[in-house]
GUMI-402406 format. One line per field, with one value per residue (C-alpha): residue in one letter; x, y, z. Coordinates in pm, whole numbers. Layout:
residu: A|...;
px: X|...;
py: Y|...;
pz: Z|...;
***
This chain:
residu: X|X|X|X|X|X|X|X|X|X|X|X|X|X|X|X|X|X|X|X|X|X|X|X|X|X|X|X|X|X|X|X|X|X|X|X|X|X|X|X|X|X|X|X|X|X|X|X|X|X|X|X|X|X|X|X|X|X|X|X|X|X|X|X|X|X|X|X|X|X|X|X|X|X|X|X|X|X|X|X|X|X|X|X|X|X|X|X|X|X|X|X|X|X|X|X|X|X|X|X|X|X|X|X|X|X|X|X|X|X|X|X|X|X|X|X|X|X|X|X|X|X|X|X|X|X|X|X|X|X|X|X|X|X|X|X|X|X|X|X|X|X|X|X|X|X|X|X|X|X|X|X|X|X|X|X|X|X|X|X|X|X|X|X|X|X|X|X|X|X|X|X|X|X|X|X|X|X|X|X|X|X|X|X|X|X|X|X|X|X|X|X|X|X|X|X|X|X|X|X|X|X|X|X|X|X|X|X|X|X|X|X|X|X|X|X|X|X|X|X|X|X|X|X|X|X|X|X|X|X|X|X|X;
px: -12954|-12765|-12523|-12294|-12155|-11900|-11737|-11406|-11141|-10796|-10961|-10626|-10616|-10973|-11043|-10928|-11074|-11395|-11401|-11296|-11615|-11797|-11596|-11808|-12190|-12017|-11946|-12269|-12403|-12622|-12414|-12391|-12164|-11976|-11917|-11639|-11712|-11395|-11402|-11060|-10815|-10420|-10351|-10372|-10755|-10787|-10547|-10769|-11061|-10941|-10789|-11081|-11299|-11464|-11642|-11443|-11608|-11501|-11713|-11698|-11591|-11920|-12023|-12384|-12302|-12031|-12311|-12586|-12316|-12269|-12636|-12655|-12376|-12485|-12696|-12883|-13237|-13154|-12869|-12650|-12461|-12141|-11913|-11553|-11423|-11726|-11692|-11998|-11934|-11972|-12282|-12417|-12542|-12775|-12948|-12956|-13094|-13354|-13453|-13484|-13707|-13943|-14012|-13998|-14321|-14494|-14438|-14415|-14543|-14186|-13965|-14079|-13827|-13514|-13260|-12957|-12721|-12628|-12373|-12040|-11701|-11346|-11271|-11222|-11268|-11569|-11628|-11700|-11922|-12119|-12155|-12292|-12516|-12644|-12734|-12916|-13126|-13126|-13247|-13509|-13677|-13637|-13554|-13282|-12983|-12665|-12472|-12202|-12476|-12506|-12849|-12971|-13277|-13474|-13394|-13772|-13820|-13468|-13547|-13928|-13748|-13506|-13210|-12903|-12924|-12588|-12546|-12185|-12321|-12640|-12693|-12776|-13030|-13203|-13279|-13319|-13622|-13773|-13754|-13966|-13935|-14198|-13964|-13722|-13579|-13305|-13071|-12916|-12555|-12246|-12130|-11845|-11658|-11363|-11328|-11006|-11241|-11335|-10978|-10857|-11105|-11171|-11527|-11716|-11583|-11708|-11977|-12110|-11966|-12236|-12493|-12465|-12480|-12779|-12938|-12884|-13033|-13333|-13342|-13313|-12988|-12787|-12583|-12300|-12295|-12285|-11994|-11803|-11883|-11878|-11517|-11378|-11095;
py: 2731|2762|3070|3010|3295|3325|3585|3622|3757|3600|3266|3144|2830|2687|2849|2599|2318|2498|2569|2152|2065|2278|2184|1856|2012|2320|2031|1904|2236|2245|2577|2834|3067|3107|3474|3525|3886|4008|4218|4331|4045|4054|3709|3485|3513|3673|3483|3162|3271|3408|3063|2892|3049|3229|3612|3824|4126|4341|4471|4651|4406|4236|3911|4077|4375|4101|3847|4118|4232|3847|3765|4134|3993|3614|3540|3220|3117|2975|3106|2931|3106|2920|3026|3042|2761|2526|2202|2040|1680|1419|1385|1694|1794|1492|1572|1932|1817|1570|1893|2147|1871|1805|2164|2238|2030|2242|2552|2878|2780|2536|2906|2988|2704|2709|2466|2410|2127|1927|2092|1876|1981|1874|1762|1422|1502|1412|1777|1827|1522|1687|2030|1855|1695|2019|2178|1871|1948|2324|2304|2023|2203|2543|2581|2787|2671|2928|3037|2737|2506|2680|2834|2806|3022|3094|3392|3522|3453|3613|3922|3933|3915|4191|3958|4012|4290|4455|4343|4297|3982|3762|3793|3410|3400|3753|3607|3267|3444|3583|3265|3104|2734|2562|2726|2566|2210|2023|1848|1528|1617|1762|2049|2040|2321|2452|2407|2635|2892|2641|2477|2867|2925|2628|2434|2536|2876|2925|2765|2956|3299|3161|3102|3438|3670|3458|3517|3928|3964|3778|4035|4365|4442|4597|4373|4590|4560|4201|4158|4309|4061|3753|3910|3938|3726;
pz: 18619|18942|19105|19354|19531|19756|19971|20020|20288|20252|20169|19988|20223|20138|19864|19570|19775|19804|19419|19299|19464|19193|18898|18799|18838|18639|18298|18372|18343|18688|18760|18556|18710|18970|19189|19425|19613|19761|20089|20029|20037|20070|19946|19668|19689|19342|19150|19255|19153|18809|18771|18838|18587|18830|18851|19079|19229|19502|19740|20090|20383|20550|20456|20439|20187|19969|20009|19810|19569|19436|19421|19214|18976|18944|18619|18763|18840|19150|19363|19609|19901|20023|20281|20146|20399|20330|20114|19970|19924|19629|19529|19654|19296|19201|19561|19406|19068|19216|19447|19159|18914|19196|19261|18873|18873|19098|18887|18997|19337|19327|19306|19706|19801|19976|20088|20281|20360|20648|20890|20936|21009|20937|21247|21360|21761|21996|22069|21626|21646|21969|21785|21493|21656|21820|21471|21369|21667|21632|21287|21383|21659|21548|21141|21222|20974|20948|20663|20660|20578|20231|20130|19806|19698|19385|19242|19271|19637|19709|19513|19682|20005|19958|19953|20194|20422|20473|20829|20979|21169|21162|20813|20777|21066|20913|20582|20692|20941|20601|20409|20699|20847|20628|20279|20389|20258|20466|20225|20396|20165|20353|20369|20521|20703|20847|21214|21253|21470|21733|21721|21823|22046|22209|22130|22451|22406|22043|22128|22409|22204|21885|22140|22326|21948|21856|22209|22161|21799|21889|22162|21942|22030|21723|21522|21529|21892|21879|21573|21860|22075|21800|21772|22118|22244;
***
């Protein structure tokens, strides 16, 4: 019923956590299968995801381009995107199931969905607590969820779309614009991600850094201008 793909870059430290979080919907058979599109790792990345049970496919580097090469390989109906240092917590899956019966009874009209999970991060501090706090409002006010909330599509909607664009940055907030605010379903589950960027960076810094990329691509400016800046130190 359900694909999860994830892409990969020398994801050897979350990786195997990421994966146990999938292991009990995969007996239960809510997922069928389970891609792992590598943009070229040097680590243990690969022997993970053989491990696991997983599909590994390489692909050029870009979340965007590995992102369309999983959804190309996964076999499911509906497809979920996860970000290789995001967590979804217990009970994730019956929230998923309950989702996926309701819009089942609405028939085809129930395949234009899409979903995505709360944002949380794995970080005990004040400064986690105060981001989180400002995506619950972002995606209140505006709909705007990003890619380590998870996104899980139908198939159909994804394909009528024109799935993943290969975009170095803002690949989330692209598709997410397609999809449309009133498509989209706000799961109250976790998911729970990595907070080693803002723990580099600083919070504020990050932050702002996030704040600024979004600001330029609503602007027109090219996203390969602003991965430089999303990158700078």
């Amino acid at each position: 019923m359900l694909s999860v793909v994830i892409p990969t870059l020398n994801a050897e430290k979350s990786l195997t956590r990421v994966l146990a979080a999938l292991i009990r919907p995969t007996v239960r058979g809510l997922i069928k299968d389970v891609v792992i599109v590598d943009g070229g790792s040097t680590d243990g990345t690969e022997r993970i995801a053989e491990t696991s049970g997983a599909k590994f496919v390489s692909a050029p580097k870009g979340r965007g381009t590995q992102l369309a090469a999983g959804a190309q390989a996964a076999r499911g109906e509906w497809l979920l995107f996860l970000h290789a240092d995001t967590v979804l917590q217990p009970g994730w899956e019956e929230e998923v199931e309950t989702l996926l019966e309701r819009l089942e009874k609405r028939g085809e009209k129930g395949l234009d969905f899409a979903a995505v999970f709360k944002f949380a991060l794995d970080d005990f501090s004040l400064w986690a607590r105060m981001l989180e706090g400002i995506v619950s409002w972002r995606c209140r006010l505006f709909g705007l969820p990003y890619g380590d909330q998870g996104l899980m599509v139908s198939r159909r909607l994804y394909d009528q779309l024109g799935g993943y664009r290969p975009l170095q940055i803002m690949e989330d907030v692209d598709l997410v614009r397609r999809i449309g605010r009133r498509r989209l379903v706000f799961l109250r589950s976790p998911a729970v991600t990595s907070p080693e960027h803002y723990l580099n960076d600083g919070y504020i810094a990050r932050s702002s850094r996030n704040a600024l990329c979004l600001m330029l691509y609503y602007l027109g400016v090219n996203p390969d201008r602003i991965a430089r800046v999303y990158s700078r130190r």
